[in-house]
VEXVEXVO-516984 format. One record per residue (C-alpha): y negated, x, z negated. Coordinates in steps of 0.1 Angstrom, whole numbers, padded with zeros to 4 digits, always signed. Layout:
// residues N
YXZ/...
This chain:
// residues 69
-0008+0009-0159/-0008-0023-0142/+0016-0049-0160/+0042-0063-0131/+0080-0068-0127/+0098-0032-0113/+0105-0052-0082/+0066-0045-0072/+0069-0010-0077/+0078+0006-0041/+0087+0037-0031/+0075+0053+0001/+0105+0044+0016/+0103+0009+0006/+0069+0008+0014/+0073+0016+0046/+0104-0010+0056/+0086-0037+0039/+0055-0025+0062/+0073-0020+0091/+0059+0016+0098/+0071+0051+0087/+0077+0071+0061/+0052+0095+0077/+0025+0067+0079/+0028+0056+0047/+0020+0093+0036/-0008+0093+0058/-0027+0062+0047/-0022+0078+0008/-0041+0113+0023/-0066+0089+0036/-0069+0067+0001/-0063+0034+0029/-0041+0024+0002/-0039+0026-0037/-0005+0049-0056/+0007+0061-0090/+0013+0098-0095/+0046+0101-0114/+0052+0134-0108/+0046+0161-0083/+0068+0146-0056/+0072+0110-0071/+0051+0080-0063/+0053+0047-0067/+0034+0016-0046/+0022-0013-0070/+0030-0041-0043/+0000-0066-0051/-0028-0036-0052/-0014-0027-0019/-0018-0062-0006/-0047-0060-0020/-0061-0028-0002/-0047-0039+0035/-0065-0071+0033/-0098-0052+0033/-0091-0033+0062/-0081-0063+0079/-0107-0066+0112/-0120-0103+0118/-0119-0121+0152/-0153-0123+0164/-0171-0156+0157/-0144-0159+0128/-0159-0166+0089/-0154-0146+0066/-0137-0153+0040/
């Protein structure tokens, strides 16, 4: 497991306020593997805040005539 403080492990909930989207989106983008989780359990995830970061800056569409980074 990724070594971090327990302040950047989310929950969907948490996810999703510090997103500013739902619950139900947040669910969503983990059945499309948009962004990255850790099983605990059958019910219980948990959002590792950097790799998720991490993940949405790839999907992230440049302007045209914008570089690249």
């Amino acid at each position: 497991m990724m070594a971090g403080h327990s302040r950047d492990y989310l929950n969907k909930l948490e996810l999703a306020e510090r997103l500013g989207i739902t619950r139900r989106n947040v669910e969503e983008m983990m059945r499309r593997r948009k962004i990255p989780f850790i099983a605990l359990g059958h019910r219980t995830v948990r959002f590792f805040w950097p790799a998720v970061e991490k993940a949405l800056g790839r999907l992230e569409h440049k302007a045209i005539g914008q570089e690249a980074k």
